[in-house]
Backbone of each chain as nested JSON, in Angstrom:
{
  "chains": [
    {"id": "A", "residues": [
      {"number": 1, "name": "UNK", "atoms": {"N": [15.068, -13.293, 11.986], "CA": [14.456, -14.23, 12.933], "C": [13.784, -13.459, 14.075]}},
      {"number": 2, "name": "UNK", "atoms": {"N": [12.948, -14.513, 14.677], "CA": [11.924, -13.273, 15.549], "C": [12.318, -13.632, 17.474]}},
      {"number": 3, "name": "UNK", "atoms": {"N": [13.019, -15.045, 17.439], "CA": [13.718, -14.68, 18.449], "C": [13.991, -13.829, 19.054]}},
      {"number": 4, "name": "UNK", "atoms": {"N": [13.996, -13.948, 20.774], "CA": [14.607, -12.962, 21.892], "C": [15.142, -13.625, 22.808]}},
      {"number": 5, "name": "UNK", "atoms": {"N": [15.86, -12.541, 23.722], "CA": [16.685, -12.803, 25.073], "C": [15.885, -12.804, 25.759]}},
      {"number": 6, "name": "UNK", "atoms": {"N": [16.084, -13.219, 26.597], "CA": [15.693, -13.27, 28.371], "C": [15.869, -12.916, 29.459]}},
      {"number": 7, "name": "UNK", "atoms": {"N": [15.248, -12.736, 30.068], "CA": [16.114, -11.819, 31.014], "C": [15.551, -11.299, 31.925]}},
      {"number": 8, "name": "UNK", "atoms": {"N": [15.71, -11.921, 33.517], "CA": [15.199, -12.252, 34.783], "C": [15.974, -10.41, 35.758]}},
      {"number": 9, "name": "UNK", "atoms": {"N": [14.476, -10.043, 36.048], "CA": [15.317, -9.207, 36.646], "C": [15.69, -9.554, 37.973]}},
      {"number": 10, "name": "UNK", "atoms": {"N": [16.613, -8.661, 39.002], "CA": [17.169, -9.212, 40.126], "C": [17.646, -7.442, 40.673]}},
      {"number": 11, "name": "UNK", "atoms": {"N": [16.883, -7.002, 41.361], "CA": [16.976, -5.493, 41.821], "C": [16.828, -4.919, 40.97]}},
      {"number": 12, "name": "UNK", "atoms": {"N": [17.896, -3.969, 40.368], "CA": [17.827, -3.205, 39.244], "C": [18.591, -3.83, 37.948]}},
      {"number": 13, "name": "UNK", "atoms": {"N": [18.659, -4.911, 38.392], "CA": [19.795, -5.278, 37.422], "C": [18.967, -6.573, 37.017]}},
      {"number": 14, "name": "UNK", "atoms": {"N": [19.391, -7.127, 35.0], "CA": [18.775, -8.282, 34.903], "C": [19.622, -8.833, 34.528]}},
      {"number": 15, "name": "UNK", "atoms": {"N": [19.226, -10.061, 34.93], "CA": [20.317, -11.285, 34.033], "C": [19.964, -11.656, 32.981]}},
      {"number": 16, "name": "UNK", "atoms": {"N": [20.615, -12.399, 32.166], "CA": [20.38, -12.642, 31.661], "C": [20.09, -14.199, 31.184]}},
      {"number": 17, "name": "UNK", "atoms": {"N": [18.763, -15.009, 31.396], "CA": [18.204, -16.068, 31.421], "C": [18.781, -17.395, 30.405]}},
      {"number": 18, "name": "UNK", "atoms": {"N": [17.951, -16.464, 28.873], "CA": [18.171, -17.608, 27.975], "C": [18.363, -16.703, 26.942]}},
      {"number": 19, "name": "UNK", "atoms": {"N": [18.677, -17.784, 25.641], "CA": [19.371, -16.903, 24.241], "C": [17.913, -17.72, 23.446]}},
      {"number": 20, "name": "UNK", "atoms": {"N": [17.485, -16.73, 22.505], "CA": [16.558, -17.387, 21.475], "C": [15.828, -18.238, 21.337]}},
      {"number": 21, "name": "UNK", "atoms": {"N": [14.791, -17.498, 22.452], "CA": [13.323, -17.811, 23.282], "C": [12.102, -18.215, 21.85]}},
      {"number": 22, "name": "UNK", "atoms": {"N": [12.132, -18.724, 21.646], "CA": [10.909, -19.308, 20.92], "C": [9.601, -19.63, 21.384]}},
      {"number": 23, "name": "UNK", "atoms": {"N": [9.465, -19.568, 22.458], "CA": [7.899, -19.71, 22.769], "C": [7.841, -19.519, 24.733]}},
      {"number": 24, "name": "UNK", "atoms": {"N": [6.695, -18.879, 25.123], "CA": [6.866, -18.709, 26.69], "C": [5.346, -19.139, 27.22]}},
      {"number": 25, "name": "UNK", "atoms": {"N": [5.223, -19.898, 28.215], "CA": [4.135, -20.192, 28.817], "C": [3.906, -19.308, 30.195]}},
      {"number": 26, "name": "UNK", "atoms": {"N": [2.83, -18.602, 30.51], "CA": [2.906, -18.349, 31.942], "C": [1.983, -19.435, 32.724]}},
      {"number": 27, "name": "UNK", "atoms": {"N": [2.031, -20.208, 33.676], "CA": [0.921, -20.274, 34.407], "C": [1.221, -21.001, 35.975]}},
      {"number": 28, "name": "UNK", "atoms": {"N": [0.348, -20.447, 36.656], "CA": [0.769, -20.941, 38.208], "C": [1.59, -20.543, 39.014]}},
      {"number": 29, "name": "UNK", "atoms": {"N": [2.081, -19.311, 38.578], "CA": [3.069, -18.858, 39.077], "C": [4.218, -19.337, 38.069]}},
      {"number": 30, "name": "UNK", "atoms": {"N": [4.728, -19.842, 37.338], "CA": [5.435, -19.887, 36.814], "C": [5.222, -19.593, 35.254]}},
      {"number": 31, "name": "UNK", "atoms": {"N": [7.089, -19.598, 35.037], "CA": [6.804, -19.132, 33.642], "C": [7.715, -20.048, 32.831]}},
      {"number": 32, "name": "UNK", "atoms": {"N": [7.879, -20.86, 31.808], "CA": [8.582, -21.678, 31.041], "C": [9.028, -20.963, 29.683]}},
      {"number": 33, "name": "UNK", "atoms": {"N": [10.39, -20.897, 29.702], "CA": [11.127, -20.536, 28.148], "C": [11.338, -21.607, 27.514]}},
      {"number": 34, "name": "UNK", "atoms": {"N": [10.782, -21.585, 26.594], "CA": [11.938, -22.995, 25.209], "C": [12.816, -21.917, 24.465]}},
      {"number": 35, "name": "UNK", "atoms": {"N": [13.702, -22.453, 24.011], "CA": [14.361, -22.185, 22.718], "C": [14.615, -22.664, 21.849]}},
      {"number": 36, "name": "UNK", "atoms": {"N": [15.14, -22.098, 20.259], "CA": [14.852, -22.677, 19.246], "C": [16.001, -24.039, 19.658]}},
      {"number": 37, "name": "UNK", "atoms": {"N": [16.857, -24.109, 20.235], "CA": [17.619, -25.652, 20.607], "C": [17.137, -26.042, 21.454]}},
      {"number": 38, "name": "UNK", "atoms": {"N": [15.882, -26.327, 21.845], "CA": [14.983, -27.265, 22.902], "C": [15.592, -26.994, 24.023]}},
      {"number": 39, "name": "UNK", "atoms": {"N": [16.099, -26.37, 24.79], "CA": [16.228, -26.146, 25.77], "C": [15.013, -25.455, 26.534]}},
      {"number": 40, "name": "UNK", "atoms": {"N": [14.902, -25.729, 27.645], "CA": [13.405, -25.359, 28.218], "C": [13.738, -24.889, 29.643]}},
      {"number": 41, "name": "UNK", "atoms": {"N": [13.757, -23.694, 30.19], "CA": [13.7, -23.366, 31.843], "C": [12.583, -22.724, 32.11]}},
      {"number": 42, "name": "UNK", "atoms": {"N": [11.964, -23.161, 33.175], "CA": [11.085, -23.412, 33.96], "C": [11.237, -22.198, 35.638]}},
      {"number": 43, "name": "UNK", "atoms": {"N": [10.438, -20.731, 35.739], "CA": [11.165, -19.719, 36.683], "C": [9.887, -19.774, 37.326]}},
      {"number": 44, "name": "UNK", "atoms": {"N": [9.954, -19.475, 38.622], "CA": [8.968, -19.175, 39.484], "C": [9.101, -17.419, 39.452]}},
      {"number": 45, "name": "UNK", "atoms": {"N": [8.391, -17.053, 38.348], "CA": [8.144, -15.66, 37.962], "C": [7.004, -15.332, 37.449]}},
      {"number": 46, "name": "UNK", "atoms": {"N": [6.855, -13.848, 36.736], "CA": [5.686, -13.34, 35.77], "C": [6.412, -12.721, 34.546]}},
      {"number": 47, "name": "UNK", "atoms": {"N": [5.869, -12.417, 33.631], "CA": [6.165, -11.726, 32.721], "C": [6.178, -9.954, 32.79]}},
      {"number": 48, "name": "UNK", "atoms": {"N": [6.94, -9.302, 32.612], "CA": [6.654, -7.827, 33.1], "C": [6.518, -7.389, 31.631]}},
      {"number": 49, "name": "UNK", "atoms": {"N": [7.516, -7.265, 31.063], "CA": [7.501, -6.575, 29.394], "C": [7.978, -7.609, 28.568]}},
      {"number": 50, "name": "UNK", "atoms": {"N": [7.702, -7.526, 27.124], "CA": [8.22, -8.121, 26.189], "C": [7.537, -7.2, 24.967]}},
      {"number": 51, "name": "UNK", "atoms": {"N": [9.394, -7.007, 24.088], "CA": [9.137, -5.863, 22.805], "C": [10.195, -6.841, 21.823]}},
      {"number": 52, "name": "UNK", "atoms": {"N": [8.988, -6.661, 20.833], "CA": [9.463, -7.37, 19.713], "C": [10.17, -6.555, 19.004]}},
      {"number": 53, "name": "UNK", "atoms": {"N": [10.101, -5.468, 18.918], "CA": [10.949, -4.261, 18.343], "C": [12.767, -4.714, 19.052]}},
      {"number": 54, "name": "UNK", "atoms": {"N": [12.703, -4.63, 20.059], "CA": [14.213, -5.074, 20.976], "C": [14.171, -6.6, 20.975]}},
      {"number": 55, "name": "UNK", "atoms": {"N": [13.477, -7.791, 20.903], "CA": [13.504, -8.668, 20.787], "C": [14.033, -9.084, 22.825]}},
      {"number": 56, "name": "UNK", "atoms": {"N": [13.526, -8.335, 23.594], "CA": [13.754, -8.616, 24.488], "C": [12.582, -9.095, 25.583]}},
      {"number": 57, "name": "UNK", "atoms": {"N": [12.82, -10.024, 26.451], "CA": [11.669, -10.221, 27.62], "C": [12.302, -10.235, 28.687]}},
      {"number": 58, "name": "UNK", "atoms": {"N": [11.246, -9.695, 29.396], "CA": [11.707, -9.165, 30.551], "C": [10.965, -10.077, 31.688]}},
      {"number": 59, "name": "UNK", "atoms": {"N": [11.057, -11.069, 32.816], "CA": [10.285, -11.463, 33.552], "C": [10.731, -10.899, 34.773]}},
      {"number": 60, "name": "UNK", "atoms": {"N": [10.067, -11.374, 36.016], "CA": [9.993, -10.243, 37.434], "C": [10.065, -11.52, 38.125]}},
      {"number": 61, "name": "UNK", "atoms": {"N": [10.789, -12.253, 38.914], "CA": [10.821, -13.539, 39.873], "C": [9.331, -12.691, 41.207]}},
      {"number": 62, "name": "UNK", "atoms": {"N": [8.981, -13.835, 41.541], "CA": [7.843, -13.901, 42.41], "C": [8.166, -14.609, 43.841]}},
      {"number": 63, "name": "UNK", "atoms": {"N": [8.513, -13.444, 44.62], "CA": [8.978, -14.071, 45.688], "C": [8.182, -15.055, 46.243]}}
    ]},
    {"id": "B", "residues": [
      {"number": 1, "name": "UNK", "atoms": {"N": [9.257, -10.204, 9.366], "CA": [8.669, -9.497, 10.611], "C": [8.105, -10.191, 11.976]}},
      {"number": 2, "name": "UNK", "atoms": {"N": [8.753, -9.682, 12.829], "CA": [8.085, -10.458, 13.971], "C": [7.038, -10.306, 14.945]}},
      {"number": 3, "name": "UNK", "atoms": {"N": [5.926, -9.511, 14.427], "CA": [4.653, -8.871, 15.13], "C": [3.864, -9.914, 15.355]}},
      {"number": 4, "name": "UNK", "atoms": {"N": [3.189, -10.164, 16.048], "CA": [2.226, -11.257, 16.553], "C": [0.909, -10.843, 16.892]}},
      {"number": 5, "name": "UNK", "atoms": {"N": [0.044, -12.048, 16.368], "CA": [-1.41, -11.524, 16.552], "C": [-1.566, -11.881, 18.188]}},
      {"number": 6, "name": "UNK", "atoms": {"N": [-2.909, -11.278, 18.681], "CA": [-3.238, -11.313, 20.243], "C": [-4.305, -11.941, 19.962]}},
      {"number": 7, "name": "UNK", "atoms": {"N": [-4.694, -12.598, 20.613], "CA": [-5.918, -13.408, 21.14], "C": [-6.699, -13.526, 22.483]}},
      {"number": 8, "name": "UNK", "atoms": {"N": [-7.7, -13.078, 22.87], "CA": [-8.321, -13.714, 24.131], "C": [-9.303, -14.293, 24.28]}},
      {"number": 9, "name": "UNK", "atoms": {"N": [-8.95, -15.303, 24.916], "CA": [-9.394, -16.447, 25.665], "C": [-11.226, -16.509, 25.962]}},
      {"number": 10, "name": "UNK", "atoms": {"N": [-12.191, -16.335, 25.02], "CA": [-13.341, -16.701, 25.628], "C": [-13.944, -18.068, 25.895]}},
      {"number": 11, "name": "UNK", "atoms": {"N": [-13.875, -18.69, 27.003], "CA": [-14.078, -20.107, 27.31], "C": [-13.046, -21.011, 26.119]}},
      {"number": 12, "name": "UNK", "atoms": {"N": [-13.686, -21.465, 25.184], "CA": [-13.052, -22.684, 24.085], "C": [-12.576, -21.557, 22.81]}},
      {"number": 13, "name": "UNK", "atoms": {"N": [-13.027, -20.52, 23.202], "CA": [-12.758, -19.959, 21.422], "C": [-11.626, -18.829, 21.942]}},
      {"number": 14, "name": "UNK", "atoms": {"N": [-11.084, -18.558, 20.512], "CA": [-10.111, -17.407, 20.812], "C": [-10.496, -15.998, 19.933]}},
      {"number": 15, "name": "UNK", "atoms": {"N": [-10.652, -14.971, 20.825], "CA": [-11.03, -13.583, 19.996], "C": [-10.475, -13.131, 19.592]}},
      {"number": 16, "name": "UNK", "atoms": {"N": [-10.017, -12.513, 18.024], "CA": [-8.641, -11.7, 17.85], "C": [-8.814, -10.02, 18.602]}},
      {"number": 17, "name": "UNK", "atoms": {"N": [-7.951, -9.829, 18.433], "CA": [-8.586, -8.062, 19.817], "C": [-6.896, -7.715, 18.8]}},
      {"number": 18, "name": "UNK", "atoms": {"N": [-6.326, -7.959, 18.336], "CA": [-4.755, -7.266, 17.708], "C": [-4.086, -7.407, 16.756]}},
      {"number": 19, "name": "UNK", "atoms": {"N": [-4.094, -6.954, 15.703], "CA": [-2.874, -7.555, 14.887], "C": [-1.865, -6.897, 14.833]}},
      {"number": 20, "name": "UNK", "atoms": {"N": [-0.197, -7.176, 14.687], "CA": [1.018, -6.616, 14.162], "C": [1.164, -6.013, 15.922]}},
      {"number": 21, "name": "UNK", "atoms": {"N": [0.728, -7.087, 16.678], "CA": [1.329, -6.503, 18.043], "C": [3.121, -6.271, 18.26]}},
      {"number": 22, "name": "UNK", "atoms": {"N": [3.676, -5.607, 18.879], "CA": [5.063, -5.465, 19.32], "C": [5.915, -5.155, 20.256]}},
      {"number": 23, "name": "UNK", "atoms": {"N": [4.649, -4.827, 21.256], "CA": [5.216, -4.563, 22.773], "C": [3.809, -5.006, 23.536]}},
      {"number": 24, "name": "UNK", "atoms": {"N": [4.421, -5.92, 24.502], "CA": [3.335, -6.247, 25.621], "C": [3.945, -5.829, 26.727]}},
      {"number": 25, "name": "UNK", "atoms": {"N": [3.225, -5.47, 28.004], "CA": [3.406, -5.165, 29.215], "C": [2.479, -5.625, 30.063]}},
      {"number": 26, "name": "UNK", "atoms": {"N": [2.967, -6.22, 31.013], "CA": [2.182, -6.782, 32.578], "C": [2.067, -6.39, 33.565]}},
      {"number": 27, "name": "UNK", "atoms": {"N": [1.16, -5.783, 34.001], "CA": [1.388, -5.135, 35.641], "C": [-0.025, -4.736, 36.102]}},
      {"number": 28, "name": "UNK", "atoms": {"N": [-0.029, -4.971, 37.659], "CA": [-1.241, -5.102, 38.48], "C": [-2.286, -5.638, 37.342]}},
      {"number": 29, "name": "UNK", "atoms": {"N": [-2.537, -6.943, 37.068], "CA": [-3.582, -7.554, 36.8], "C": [-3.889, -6.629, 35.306]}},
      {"number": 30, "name": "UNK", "atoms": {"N": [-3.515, -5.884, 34.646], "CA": [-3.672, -5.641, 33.187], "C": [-2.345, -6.586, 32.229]}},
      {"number": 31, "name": "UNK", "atoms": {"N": [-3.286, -6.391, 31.057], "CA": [-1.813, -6.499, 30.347], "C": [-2.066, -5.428, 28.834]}},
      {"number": 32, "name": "UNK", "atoms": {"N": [-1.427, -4.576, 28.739], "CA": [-1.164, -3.805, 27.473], "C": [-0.197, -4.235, 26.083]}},
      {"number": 33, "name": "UNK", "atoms": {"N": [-1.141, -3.984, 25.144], "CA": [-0.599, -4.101, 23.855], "C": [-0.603, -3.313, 23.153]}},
      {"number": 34, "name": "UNK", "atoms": {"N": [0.54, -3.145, 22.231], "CA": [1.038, -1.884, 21.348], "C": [0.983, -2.813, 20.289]}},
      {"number": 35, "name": "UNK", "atoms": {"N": [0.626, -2.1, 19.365], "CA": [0.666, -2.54, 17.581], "C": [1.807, -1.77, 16.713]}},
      {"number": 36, "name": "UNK", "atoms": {"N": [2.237, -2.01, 15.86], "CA": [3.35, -1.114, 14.724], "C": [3.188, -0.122, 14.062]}},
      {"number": 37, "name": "UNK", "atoms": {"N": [1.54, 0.25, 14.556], "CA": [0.179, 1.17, 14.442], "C": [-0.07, 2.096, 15.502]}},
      {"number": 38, "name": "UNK", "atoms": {"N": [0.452, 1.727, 16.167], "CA": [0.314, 2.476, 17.098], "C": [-0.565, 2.631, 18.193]}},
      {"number": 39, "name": "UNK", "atoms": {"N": [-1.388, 1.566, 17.881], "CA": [-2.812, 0.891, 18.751], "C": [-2.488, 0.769, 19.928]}},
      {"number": 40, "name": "UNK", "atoms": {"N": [-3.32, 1.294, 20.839], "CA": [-3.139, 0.406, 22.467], "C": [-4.172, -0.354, 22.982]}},
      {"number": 41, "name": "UNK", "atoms": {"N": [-3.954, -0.953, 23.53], "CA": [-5.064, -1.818, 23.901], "C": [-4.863, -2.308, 25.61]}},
      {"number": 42, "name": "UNK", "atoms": {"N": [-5.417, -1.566, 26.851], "CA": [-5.366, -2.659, 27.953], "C": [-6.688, -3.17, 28.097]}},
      {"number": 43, "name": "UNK", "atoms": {"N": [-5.861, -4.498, 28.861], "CA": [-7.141, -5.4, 28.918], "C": [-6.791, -6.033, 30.512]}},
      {"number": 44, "name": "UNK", "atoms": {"N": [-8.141, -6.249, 31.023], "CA": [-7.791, -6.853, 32.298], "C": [-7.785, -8.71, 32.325]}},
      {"number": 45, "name": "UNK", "atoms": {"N": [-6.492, -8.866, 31.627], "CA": [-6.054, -10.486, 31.617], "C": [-4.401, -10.817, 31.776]}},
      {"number": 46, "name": "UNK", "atoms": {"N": [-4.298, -11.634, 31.755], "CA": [-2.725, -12.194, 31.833], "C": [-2.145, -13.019, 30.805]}},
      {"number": 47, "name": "UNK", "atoms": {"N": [-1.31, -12.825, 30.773], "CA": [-0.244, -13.887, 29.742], "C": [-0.919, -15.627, 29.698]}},
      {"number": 48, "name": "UNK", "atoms": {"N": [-1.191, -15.985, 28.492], "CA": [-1.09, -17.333, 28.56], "C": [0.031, -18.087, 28.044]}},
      {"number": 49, "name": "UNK", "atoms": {"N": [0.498, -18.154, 26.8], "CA": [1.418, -18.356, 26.511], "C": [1.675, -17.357, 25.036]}},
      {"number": 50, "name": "UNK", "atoms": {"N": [2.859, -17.723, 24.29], "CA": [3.612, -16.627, 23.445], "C": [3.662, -17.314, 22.233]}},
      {"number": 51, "name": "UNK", "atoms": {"N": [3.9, -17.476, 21.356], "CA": [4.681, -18.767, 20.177], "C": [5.313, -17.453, 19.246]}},
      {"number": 52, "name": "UNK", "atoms": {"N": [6.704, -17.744, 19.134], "CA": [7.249, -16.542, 18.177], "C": [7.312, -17.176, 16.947]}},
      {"number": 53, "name": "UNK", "atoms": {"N": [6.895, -18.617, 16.952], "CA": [7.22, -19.505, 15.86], "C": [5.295, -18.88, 14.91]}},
      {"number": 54, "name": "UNK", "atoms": {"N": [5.08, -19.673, 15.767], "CA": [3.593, -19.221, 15.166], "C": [3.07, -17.92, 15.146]}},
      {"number": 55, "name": "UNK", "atoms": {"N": [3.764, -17.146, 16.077], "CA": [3.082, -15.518, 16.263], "C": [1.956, -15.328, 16.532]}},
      {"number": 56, "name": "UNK", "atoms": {"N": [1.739, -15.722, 18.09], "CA": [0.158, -15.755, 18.172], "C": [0.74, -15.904, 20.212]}},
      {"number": 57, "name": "UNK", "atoms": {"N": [0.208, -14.736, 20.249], "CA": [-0.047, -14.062, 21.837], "C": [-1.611, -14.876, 22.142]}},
      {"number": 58, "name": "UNK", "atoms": {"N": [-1.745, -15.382, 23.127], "CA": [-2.68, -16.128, 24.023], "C": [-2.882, -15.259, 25.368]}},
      {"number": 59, "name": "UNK", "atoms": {"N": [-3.831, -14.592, 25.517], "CA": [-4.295, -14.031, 27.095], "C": [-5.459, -14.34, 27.501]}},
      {"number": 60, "name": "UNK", "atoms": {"N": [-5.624, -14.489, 28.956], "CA": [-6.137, -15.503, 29.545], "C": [-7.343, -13.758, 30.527]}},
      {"number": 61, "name": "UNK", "atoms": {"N": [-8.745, -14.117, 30.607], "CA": [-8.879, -12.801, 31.059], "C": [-9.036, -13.072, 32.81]}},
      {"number": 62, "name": "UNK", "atoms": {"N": [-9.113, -12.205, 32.987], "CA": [-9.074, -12.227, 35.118], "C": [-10.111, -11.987, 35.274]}},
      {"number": 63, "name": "UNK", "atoms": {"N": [-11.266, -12.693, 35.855], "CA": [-12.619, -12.405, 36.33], "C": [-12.882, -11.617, 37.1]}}
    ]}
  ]
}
């Protein structure tokens, strides 16, 4: 499956957002995760990295 | 496999510019793409949205 984590950074350290991100919108300053169980959060962030190799994304909150 | 094609955004149409992408990165107003090829590609645009379902990267360019 091509699913990834999520994962909001916060200093040096990230949290970790959501489990098995299926689709990401950026716009307006914000950024929206779904996952494959319809769950949907909605971050006042950007996208910094995302590797499909690690299946990980990385977003950056926007102060 | 979970590589995704890239697309950008000219007005109504979408350009392919990537295939078998696997790492994106965002920062100061670029965004870079890596292929499984080894391709790089920056471009001066931003994230539009992602679909891991469909596999199809959307970038939006910065005027």
């Amino acid at each position: 499956m091509c699913e990834a984590k999520a994962y909001l950074l916060k200093g040096s350290e990230e949290e970790e957002i959501m489990e098995e991100v299926n689709e990401i919108v950026e716009e307006n300053g914000t950024v929206t995760l779904r996952s494959i169980f319809g769950e949907e959060k909605v971050l006042k962030a950007k996208l910094k990295s995302f590797s499909l190799v690690s299946h990980r994304v990385i977003l950056e909150p926007i102060p």
